[in-house]
N, C-alpha and C positions, 0 to 999 in steps of 0.2 A: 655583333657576332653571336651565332647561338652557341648554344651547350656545345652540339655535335660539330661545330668547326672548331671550336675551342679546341677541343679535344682532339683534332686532325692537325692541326697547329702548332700543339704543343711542342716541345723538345722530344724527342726519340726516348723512352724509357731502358733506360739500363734492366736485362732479364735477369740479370746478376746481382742485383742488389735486393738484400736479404730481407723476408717476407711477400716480395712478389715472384720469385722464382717458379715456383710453381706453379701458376696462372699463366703467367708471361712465356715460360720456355713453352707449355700445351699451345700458347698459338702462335710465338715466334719461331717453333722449332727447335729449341733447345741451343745451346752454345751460352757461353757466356761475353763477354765486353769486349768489343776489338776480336769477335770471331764469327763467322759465317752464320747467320739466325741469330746472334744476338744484340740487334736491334731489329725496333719495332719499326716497323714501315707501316703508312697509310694501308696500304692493300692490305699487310696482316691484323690489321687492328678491327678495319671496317666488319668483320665476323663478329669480333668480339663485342662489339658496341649494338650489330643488331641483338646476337644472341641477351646481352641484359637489356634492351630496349622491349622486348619480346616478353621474359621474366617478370617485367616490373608490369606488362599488358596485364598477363596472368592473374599476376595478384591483384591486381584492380578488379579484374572481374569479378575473382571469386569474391573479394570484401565489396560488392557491388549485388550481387547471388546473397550474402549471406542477411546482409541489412533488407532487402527485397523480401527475404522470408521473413525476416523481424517483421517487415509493415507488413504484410497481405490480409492479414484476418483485419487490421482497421481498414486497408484499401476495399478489399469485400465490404465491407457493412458502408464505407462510403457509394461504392457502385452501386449497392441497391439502394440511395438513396439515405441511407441515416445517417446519426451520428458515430463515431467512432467509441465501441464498446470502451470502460475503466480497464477490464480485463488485458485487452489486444495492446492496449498502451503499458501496464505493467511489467508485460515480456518483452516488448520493446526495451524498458528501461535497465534489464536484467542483462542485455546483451554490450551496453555499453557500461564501459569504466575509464573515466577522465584521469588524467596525471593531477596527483597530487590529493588525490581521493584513498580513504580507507571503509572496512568495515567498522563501525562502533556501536559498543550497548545503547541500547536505546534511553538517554535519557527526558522523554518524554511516552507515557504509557498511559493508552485508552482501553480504563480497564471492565470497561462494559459501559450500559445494560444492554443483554442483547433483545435484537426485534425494536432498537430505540435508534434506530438509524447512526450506529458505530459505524459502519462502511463508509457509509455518505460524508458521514464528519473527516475521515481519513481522508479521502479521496478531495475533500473541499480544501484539507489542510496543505495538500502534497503542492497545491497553487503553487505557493509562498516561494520563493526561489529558499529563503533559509530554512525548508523544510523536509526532510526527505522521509518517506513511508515504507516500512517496511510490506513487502506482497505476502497476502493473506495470511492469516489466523496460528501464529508459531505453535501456542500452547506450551510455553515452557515453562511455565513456574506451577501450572495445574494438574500437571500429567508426570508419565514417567521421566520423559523429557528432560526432565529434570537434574535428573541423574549423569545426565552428558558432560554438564556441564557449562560453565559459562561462554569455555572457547565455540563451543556448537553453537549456543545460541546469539556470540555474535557474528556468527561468519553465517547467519541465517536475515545478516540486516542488511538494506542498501550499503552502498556505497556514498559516501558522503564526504564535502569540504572541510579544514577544521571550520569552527563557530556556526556551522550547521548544525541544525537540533534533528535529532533520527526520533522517529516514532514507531512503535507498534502494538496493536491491539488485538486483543484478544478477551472476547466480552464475558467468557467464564472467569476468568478473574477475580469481578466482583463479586460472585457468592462463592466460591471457594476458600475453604479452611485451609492457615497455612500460606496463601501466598502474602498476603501482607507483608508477613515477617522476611519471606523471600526473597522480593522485591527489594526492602530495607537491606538487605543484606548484600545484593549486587550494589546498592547505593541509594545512600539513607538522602540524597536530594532529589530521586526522581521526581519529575513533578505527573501528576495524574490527572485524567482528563474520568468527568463519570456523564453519561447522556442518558438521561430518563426522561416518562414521558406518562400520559396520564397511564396508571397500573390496570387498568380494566381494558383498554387499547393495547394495550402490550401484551397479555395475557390471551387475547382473542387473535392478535399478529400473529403468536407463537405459535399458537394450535393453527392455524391458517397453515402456517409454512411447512408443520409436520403434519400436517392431512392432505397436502401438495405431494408432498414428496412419498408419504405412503403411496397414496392414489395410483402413483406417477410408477410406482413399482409393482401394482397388482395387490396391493395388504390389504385389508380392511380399516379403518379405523372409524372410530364413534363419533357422536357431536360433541359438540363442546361441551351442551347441557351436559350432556352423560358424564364428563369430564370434571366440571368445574362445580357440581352439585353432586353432593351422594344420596343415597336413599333414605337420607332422614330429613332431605329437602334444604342440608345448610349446605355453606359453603363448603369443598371440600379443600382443605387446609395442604392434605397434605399432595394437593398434584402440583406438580413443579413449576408451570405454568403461572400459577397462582402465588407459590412463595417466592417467587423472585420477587415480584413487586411490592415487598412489603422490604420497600428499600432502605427505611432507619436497619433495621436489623442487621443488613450486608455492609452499609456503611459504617457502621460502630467499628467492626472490628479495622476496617482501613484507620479510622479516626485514632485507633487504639496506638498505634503503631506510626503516622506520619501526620504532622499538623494539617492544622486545616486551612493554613498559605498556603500547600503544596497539591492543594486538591482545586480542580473546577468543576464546577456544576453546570450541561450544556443542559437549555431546555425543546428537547428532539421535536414536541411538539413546533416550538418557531423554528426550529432549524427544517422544520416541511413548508412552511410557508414564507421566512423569511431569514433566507439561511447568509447573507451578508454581515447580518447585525449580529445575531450567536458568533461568526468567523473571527469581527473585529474582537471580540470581548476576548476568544481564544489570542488573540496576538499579541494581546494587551497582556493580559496572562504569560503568556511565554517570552514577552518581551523582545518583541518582534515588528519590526516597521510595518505600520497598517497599510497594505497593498492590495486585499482581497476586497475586492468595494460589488455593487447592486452589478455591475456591469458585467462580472463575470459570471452569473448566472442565469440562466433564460426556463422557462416554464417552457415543458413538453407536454402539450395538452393529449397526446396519446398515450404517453406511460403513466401524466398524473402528478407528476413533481418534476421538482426542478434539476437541468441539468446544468453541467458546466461549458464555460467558454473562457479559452486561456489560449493565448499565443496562435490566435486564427483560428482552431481547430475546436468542434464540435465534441462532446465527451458524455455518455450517461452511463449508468449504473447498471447492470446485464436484467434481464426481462422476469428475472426470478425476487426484484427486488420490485415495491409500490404493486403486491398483488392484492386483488381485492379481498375482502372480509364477506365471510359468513353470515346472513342474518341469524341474527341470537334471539332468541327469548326475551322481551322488557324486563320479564319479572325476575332471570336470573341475573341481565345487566344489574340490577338494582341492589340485589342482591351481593353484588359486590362491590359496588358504591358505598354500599353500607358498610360491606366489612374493612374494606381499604382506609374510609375518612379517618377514624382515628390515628391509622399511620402514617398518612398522610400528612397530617398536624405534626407528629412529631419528627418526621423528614424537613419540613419545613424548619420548625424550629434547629434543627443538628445544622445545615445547609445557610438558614436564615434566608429565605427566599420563599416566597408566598408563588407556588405554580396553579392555585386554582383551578384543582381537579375535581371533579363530580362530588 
């Protein structure tokens, strides 16, 4: 028997009985028990059964309309043939929330280098079923942001299981004054995630991306030479570009403030060529079932690196990211080879891990 004869079947409903009165007498016609309309007959009910048959179409539709907008921008980059942008899949995940899910502080935090492939490692971590990533760059412990509050900055994170680990990064972090203690302060176990990579690659990334983006706006901006050398032909210390990568410095003060269990060191250089083996060591680290293995990553020999593959679907990094680099100068490359190796040495040593950089 279906639903709808069930329901034809049933016993006669009293319109009289309290809580359906009002539903029942609009389509039995009102009266109460043992009076003329009040009972339900087949013929008055079949209205009422199509009218929520009807209702319940509706709603289908529209949560049908609204999930359809969610996917379009990945179905577009499917139809012309690609893979489904990191981007179009993150608002996706923004419109769904599971029973039994909350907002929580993140603890787990990717707190730079930037231009050392922070996105990529996020986006490779989000795999993990026990992991969930927060969508782009909060800035909350380095900005005014600040001042919000903790309840903003957790109802600015996914949505997650309990015994899910919430991540978010944000690569100012690492050389800002001040957030260490911050961070310590939302909670003195976060654990922290730092990706560097050789400092003269990352320093020529950086100018890459803000000479893109000037460009891209009509500005002017200079070479790097002009940038990274001043007119007395040394290096120039103080362009930012350049002091980020003198990374014993910015990791002191992290060291200062949180042991150095609670910290990991990703080497961004392997995470571009062999980003399964960096993945394992992160799960290892967060204590996490090794599931991200060689298979979920595939080389996209047109953007240049490696994208992901999870759960059938195709996934890379949006077209602003693996752009190419500037030819430089030998003699200022070297130039900063030289300035970097002794910090280099002592990175190494703080870290205890030999990256064998220029």
């Amino acid at each position: 028997m279906t639903q709808k004869d069930a329901l034809l079947e049933a016993p006669p409903v009293d319109a009289a009985t309290p809580g359906r009165a009002g539903i029942l007498a609009a389509v039995c016609g009102g009266g109460g028990a043992g009076k003329p309309g009040g009972r339900c007959s087949k013929a008055r009910l079949l209205p009422l059964f199509g009218l929520l048959l009807f209702v319940g179409c509706f709603l289908t539709l529209r949560a049908m309309q609204s999930y359809a907008g969610a996917c379009r921008p990945a179905a577009a980059t499917a139809a012309a043939g690609g893979a489904a942008t990191l981007g179009s899949i993150d608002e996706m995940r923004e419109r769904i929330r599971f029973r039994g899910t909350n907002r929580r502080l993140p603890s787990c935090i990717i707190i730079g280098v930037r231009k050392c492939g922070t996105r990529a490692l996020l986006e490779f971590m989000n795999m993990h079923p026990k992991v969930q990533a927060a969508h782009g760059e909060v800035h909350f412990f380095d900005s005014e942001r600040y001042a919000y509050g903790l309840e903003w900055y957790r109802k600015r994170m996914p949505y997650s299981f309990p015994g899910q680990v919430t991540v978010e990064k944000s690569p100012a972090y690492f050389i800002t004054d001040g957030v260490p203690e911050r961070v310590r302060a939302m909670n003195n176990a976060t654990r922290l995630i730092v990706v560097v990579r050789d400092p003269v690659d990352r320093a020529v990334s950086d100018y890459a991306q803000i000479h893109a983006n000037r460009l891209a706006k009509g500005k002017p901006h200079a070479t790097f030479e002009a940038y990274a050398v001043n007119d007395y032909g040394e290096v120039n210390t103080s362009y930012k570009a350049i002091r980020i990568g003198v990374y014993h410095r910015h990791l002191q003060r992290w060291l200062d403030v949180f042991p150095r269990t609670q910290m990991h060191v990703v080497d961004g250089d392997r995470l571009v060529v062999d980003p399964a083996s960096e993945l394992t060591r992160i799960e290892a680290f967060l204590g996490l079932e090794p599931l991200i293995h060689a298979d979920n990553f595939y080389f996209n020999a047109t953007k240049g690196f490696f994208c992901l593959r999870h759960d059938a679907t195709e996934r890379c990094l949006t077209d602003t990211k693996g752009r190419k680099h500037p030819a430089i100068n030998p003699r200022v490359l070297q130039k900063l080879e030289d300035y970097y190796r002794p910090f280099n040495l002592k990175f190494y040593e703080q870290v205890g891990r030999d990256f064998n950089w220029r």
